[in-house]
N, CA, C and O atoms as a GROMACS GRO file, in nm:
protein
  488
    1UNK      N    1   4.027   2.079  11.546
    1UNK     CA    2   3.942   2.054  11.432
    1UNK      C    3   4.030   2.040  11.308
    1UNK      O    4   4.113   2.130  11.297
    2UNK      N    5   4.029   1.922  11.189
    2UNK     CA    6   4.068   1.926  11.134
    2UNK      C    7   3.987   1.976  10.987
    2UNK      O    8   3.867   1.952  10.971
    3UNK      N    9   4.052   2.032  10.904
    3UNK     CA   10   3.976   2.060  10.782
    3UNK      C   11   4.060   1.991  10.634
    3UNK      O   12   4.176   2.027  10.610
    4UNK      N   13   4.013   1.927  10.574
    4UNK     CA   14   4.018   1.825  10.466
    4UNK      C   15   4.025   1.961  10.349
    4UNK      O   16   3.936   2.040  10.318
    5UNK      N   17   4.143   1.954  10.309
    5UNK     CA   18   4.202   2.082  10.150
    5UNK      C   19   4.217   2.021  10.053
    5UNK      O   20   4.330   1.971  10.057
    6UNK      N   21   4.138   1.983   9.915
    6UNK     CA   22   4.168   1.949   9.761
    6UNK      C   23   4.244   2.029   9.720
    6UNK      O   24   4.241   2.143   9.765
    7UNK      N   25   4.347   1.986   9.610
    7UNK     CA   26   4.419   2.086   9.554
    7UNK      C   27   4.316   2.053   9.440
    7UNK      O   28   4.214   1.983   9.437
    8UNK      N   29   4.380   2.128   9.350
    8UNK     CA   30   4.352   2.153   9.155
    8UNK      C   31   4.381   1.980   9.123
    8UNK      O   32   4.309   1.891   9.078
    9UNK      N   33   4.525   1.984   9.171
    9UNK     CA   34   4.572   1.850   9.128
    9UNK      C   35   4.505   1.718   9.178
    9UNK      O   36   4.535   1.614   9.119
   10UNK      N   37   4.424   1.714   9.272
   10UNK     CA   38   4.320   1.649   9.254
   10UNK      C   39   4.231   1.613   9.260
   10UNK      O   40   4.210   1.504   9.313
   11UNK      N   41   4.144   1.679   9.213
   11UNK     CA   42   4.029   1.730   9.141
   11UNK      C   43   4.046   1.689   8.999
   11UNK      O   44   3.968   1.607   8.952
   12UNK      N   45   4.130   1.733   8.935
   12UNK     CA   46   4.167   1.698   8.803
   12UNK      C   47   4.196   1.545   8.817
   12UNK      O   48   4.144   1.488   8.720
   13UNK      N   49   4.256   1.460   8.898
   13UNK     CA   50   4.261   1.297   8.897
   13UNK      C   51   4.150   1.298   8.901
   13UNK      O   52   4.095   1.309   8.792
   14UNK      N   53   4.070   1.290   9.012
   14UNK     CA   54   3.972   1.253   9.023
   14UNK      C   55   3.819   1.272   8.899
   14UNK      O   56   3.712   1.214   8.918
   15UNK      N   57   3.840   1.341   8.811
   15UNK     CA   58   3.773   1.426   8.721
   15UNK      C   59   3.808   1.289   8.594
   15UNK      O   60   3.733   1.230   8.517
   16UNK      N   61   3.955   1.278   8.619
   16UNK     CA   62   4.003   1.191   8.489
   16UNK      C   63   3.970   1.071   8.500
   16UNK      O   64   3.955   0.997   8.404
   17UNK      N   65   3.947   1.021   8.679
   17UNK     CA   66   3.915   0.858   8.682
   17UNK      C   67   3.790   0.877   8.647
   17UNK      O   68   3.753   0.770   8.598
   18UNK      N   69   3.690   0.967   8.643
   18UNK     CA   70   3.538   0.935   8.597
   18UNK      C   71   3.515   0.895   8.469
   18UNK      O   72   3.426   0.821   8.425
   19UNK      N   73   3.628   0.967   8.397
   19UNK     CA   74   3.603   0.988   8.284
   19UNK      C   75   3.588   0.862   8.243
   19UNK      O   76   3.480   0.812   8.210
   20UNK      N   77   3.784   0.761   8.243
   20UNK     CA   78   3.789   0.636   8.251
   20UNK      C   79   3.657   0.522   8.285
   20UNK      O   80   3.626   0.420   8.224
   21UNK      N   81   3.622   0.558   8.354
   21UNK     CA   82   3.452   0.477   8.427
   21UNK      C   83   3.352   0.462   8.335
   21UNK      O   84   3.276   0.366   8.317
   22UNK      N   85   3.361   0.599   8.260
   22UNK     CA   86   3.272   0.627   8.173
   22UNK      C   87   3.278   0.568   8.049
   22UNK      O   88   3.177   0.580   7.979
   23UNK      N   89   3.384   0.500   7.998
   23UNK     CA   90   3.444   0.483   7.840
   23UNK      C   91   3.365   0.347   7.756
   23UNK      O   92   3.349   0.239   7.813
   24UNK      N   93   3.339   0.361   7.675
   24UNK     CA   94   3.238   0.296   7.546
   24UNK      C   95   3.298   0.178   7.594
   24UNK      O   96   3.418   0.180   7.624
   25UNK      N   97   3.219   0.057   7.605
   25UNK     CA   98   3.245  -0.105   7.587
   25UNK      C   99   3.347  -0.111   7.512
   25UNK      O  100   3.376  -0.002   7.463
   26UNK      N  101   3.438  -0.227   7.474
   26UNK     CA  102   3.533  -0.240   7.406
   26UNK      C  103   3.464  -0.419   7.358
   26UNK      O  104   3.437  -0.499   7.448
   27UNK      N  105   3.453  -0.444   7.260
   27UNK     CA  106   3.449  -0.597   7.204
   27UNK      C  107   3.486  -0.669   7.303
   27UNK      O  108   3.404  -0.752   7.343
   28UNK      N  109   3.598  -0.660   7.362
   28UNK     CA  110   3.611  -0.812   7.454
   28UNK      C  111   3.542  -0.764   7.604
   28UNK      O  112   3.518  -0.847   7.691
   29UNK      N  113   3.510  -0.611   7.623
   29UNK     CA  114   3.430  -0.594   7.750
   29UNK      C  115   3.283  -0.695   7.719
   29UNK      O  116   3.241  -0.777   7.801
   30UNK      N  117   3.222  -0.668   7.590
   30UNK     CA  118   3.111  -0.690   7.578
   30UNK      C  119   3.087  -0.842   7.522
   30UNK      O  120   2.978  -0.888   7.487
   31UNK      N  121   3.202  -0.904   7.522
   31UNK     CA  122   3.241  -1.050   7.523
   31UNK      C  123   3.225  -1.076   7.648
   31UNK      O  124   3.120  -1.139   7.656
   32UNK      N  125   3.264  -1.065   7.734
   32UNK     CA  126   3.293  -1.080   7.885
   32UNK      C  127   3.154  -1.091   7.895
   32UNK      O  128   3.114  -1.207   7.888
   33UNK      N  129   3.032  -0.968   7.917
   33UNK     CA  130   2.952  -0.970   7.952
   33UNK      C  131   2.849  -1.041   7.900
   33UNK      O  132   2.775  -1.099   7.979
   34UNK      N  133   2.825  -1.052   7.748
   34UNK     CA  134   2.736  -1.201   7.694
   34UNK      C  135   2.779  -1.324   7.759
   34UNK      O  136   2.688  -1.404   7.780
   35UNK      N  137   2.901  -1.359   7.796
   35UNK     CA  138   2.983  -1.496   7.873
   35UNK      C  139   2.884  -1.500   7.974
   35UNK      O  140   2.819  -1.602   7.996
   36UNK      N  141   2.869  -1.400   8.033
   36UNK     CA  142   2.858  -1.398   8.206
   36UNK      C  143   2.693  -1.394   8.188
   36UNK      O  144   2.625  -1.461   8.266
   37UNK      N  145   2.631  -1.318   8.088
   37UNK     CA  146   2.493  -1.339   8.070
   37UNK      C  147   2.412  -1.479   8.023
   37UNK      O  148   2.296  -1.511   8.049
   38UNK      N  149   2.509  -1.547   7.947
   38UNK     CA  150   2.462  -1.694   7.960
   38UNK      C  151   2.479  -1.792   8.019
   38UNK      O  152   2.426  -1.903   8.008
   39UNK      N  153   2.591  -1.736   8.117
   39UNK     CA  154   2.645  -1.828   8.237
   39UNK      C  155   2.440  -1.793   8.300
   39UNK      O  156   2.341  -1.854   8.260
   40UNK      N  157   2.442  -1.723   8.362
   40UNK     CA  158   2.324  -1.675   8.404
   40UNK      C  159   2.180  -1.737   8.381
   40UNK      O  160   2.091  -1.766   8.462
   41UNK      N  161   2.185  -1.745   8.260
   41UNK     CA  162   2.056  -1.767   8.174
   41UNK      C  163   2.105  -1.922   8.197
   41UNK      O  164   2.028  -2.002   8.250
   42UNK      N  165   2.187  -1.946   8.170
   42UNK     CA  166   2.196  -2.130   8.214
   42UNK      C  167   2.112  -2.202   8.332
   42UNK      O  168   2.045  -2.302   8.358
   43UNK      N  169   2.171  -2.062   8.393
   43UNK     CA  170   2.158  -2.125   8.544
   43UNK      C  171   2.018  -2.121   8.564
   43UNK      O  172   1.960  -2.215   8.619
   44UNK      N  173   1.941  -1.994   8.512
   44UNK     CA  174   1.794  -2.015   8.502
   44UNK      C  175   1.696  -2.145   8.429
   44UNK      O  176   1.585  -2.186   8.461
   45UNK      N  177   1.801  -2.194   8.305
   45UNK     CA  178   1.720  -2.321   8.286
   45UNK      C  179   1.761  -2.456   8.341
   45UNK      O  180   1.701  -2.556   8.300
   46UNK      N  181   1.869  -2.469   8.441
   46UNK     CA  182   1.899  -2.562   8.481
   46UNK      C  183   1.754  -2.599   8.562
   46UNK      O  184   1.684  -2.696   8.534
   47UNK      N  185   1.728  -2.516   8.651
   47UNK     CA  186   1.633  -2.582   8.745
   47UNK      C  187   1.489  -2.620   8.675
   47UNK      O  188   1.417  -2.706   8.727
   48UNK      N  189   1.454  -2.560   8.567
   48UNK     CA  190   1.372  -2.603   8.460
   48UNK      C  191   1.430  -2.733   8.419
   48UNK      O  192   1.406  -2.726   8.299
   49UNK      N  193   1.477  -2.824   8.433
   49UNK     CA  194   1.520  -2.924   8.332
   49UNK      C  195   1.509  -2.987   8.449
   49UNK      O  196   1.420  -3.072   8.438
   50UNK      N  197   1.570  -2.986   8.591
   50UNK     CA  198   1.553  -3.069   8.674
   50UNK      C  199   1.430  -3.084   8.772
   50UNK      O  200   1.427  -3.172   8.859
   51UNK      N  201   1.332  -2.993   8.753
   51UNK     CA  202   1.236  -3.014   8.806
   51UNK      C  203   1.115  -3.056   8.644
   51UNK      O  204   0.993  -3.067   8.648
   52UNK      N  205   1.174  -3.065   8.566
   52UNK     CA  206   1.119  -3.151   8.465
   52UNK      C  207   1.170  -3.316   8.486
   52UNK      O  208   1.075  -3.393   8.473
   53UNK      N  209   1.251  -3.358   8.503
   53UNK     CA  210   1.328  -3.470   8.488
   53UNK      C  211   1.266  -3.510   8.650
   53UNK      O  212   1.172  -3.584   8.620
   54UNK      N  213   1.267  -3.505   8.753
   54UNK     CA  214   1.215  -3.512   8.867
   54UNK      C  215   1.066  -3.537   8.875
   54UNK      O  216   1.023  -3.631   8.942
   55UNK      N  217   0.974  -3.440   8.796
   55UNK     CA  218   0.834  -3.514   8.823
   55UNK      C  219   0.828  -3.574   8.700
   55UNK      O  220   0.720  -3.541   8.652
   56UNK      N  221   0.919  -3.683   8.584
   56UNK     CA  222   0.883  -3.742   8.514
   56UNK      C  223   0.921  -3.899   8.622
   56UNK      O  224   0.855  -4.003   8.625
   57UNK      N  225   1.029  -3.870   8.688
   57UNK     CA  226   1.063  -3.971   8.729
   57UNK      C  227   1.032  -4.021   8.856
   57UNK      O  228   1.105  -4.110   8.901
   58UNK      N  229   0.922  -3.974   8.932
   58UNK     CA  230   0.866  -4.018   9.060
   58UNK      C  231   0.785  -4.117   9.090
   58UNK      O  232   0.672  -4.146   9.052
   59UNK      N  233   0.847  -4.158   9.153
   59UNK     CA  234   0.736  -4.294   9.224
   59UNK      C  235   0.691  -4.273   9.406
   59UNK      O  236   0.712  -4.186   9.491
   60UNK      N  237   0.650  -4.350   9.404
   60UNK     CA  238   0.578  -4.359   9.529
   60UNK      C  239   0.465  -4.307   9.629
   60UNK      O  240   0.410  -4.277   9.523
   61UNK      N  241   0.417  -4.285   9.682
   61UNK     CA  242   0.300  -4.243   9.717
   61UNK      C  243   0.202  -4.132   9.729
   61UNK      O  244   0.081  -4.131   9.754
   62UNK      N  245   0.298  -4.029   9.701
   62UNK     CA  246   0.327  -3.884   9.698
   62UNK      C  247   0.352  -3.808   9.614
   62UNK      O  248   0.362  -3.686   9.620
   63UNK      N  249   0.372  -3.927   9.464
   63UNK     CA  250   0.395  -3.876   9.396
   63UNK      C  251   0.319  -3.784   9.257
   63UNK      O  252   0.370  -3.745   9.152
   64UNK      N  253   0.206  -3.774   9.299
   64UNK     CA  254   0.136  -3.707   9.222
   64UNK      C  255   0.132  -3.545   9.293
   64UNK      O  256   0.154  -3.438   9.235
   65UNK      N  257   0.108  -3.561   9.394
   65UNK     CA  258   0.113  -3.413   9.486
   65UNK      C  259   0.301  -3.373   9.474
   65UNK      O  260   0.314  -3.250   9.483
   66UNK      N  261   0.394  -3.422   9.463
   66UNK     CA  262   0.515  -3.386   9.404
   66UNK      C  263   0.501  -3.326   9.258
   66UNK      O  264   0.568  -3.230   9.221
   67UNK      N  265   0.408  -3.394   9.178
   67UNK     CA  266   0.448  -3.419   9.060
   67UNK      C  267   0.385  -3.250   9.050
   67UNK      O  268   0.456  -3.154   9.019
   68UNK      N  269   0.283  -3.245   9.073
   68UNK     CA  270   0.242  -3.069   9.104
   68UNK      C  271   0.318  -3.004   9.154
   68UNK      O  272   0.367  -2.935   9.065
   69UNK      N  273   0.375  -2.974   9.274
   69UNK     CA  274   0.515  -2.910   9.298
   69UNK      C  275   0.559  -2.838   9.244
   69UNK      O  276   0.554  -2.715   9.248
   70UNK      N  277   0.646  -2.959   9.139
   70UNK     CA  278   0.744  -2.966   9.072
   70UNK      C  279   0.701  -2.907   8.916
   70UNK      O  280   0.787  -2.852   8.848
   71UNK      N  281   0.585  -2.922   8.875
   71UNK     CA  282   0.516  -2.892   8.776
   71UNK      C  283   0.551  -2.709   8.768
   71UNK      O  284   0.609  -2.634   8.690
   72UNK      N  285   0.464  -2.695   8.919
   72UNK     CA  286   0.441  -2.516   8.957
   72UNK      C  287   0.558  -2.464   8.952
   72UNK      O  288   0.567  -2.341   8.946
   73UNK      N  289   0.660  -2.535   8.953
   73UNK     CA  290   0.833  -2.439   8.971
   73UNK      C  291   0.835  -2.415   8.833
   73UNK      O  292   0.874  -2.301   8.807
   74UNK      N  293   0.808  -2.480   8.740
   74UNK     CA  294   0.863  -2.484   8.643
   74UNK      C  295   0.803  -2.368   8.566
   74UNK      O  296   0.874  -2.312   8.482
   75UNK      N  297   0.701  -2.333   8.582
   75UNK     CA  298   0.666  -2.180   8.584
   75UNK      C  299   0.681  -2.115   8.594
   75UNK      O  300   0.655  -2.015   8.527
   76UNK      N  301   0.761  -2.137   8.736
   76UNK     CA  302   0.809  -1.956   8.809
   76UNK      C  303   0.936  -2.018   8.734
   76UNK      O  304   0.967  -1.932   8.651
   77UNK      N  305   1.031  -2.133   8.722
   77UNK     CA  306   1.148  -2.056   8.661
   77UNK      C  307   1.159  -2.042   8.542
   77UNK      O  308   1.271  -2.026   8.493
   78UNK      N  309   1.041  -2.043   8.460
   78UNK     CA  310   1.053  -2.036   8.296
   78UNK      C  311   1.033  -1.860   8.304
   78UNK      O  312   1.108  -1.788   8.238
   79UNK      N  313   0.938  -1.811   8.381
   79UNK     CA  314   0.952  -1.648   8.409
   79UNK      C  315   1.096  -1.597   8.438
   79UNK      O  316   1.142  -1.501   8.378
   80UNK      N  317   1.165  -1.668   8.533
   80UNK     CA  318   1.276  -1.640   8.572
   80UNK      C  319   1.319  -1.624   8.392
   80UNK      O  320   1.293  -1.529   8.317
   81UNK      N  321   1.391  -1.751   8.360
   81UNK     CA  322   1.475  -1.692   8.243
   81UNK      C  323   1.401  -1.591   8.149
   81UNK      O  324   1.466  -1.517   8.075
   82UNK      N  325   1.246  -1.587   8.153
   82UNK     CA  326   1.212  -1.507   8.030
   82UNK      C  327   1.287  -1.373   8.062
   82UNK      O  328   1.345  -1.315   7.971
   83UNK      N  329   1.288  -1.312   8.216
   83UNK     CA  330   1.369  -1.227   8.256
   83UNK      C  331   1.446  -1.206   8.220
   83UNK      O  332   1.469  -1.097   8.168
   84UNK      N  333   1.538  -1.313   8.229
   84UNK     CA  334   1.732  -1.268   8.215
   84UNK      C  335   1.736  -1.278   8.092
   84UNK      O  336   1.832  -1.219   8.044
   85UNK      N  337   1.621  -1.369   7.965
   85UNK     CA  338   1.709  -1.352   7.806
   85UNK      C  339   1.634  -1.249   7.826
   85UNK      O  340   1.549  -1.338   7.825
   86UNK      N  341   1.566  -1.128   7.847
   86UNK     CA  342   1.504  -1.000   7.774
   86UNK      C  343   1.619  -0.890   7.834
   86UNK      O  344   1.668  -0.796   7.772
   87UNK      N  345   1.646  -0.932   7.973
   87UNK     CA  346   1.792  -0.825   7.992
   87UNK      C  347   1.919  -0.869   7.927
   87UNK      O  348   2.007  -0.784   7.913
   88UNK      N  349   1.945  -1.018   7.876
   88UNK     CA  350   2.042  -0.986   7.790
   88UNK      C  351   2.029  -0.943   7.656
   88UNK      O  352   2.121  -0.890   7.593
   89UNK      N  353   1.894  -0.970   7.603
   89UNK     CA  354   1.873  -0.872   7.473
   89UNK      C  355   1.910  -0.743   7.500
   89UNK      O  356   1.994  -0.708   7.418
   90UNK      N  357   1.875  -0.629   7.606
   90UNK     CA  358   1.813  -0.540   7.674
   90UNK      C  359   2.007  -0.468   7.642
   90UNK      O  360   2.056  -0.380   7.571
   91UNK      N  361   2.065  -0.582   7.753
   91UNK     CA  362   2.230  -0.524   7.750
   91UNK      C  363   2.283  -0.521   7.625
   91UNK      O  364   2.310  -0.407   7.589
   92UNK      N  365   2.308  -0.614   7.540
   92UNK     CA  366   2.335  -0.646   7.426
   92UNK      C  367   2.338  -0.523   7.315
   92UNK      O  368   2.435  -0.485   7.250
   93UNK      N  369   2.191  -0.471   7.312
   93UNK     CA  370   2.155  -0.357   7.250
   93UNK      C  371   2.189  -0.227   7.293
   93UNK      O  372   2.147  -0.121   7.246
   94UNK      N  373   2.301  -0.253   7.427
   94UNK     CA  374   2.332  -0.071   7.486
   94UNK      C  375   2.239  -0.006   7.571
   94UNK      O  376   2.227   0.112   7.606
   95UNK      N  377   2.173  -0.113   7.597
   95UNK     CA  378   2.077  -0.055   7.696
   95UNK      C  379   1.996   0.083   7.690
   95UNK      O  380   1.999   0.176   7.771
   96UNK      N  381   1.937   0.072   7.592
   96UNK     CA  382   1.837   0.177   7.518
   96UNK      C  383   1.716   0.173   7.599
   96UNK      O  384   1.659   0.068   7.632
   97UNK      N  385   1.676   0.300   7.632
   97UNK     CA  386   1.588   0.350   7.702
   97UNK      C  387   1.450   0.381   7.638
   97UNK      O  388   1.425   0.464   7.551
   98UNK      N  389   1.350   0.280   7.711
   98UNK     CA  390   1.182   0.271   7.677
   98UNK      C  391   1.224   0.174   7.574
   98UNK      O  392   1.143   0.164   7.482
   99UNK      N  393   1.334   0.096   7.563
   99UNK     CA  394   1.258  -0.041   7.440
   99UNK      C  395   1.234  -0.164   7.529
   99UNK      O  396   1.219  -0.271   7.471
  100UNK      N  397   1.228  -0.161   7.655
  100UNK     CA  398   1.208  -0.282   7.765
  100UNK      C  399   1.113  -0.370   7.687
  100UNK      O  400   1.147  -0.478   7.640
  101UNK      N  401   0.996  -0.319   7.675
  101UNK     CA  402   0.901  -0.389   7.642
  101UNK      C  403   0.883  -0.486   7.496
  101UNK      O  404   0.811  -0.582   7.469
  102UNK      N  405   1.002  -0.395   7.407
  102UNK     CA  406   1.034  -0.450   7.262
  102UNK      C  407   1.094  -0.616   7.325
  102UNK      O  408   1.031  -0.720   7.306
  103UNK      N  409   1.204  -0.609   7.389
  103UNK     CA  410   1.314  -0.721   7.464
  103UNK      C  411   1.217  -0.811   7.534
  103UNK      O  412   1.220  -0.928   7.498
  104UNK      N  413   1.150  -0.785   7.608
  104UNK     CA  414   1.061  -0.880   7.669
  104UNK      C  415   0.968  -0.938   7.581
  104UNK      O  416   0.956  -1.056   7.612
  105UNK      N  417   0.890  -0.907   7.477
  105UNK     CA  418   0.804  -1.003   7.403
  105UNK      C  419   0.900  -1.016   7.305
  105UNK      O  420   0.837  -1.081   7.221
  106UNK      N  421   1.017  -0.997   7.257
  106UNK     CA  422   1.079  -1.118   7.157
  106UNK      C  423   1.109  -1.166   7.256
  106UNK      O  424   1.014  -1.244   7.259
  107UNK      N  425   1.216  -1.209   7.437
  107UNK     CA  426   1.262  -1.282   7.456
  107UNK      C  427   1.111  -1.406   7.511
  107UNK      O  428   1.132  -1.521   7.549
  108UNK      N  429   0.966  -1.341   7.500
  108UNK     CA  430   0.865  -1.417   7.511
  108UNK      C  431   0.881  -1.509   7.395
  108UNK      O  432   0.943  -1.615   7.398
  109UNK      N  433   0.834  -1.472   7.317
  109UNK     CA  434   0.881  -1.533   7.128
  109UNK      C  435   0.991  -1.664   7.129
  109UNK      O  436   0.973  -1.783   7.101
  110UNK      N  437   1.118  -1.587   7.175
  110UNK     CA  438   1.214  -1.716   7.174
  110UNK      C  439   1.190  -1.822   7.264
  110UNK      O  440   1.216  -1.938   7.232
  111UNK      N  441   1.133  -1.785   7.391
  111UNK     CA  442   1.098  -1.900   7.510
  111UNK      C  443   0.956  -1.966   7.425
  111UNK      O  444   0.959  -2.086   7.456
  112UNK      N  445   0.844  -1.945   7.339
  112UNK     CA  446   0.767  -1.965   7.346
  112UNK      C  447   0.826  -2.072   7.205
  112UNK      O  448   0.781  -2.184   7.181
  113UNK      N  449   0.903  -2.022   7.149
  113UNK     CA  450   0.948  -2.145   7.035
  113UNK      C  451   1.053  -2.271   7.065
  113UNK      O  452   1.079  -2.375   7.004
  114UNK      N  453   1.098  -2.214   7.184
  114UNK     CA  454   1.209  -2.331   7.238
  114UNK      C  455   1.079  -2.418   7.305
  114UNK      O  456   1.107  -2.538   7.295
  115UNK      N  457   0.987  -2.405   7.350
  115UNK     CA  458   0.815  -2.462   7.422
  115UNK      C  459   0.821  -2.552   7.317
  115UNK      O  460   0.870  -2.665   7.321
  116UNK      N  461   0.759  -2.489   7.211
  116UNK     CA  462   0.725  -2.592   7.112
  116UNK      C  463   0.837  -2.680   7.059
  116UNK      O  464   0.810  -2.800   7.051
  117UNK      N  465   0.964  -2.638   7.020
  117UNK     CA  466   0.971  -2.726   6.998
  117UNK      C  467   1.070  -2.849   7.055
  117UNK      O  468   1.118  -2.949   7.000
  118UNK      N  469   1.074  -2.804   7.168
  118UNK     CA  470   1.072  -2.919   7.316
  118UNK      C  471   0.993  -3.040   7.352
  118UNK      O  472   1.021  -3.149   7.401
  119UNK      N  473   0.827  -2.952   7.287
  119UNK     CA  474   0.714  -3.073   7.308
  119UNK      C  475   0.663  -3.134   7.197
  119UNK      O  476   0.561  -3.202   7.199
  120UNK      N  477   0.747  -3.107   7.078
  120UNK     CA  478   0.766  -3.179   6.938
  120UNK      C  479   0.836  -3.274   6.940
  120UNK      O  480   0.803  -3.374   6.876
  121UNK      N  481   0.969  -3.270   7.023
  121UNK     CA  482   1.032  -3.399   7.051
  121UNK      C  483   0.979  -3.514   7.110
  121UNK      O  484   1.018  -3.626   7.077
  122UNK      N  485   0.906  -3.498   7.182
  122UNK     CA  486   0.820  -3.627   7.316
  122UNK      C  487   0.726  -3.706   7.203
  122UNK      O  488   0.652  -3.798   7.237
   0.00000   0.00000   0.00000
């Protein structure tokens, strides 16, 4: 039988790497992570734009039952990003506990003014 012995010495590493784990954002950490949060949020309106551009541009026989489809995605992925901009508000702010609901109706607000004025252009 073998038995597994910690010393002091490490315990104390191990005590010190938490600590490290633990340490306040630094400006370019929290650079990094807005980068990577709008990489994200991109990616959520890409498929919004192409399933817009797709049932503007359909022809053929089917294409009205496409054109619905394509319509209905655009729903679920406009939810999608309302998601990811309210968690990058959400991160942004330090991730403060019980303001979820503050982050989600402004990032409603901002999706609901980029709406309008999207369909101001046409």
């Amino acid at each position: 039988m073998t038995t597994l012995v910690r010393t002091q010495k490490e315990d104390h590493r191990k005590t010190e790497a938490g600590r490290a784990d633990k340490r306040a954002p630094t400006s370019v950490d929290r650079q990094v992570l807005i980068e990577g949060l709008n990489h994200d949020l991109a990616g959520e309106y890409q498929p919004i734009l192409m399933y817009t551009h797709y049932s503007a541009k359909l022809t053929g026989p089917y294409r009205r039952e496409l054109r619905a489809l394509f319509q209905a995605e655009i729903g679920d992925e406009l939810g999608h990003a309302h998601g990811e901009r309210a968690y990058q508000k959400w991160e942004a702010a330090g991730k403060p506990i019980g303001k979820d609901l503050k982050f989600w109706l402004e990032a409603q607000q901002e999706l609901s003014r980029a709406k309008q004025r999207l369909a101001g252009k046409h």
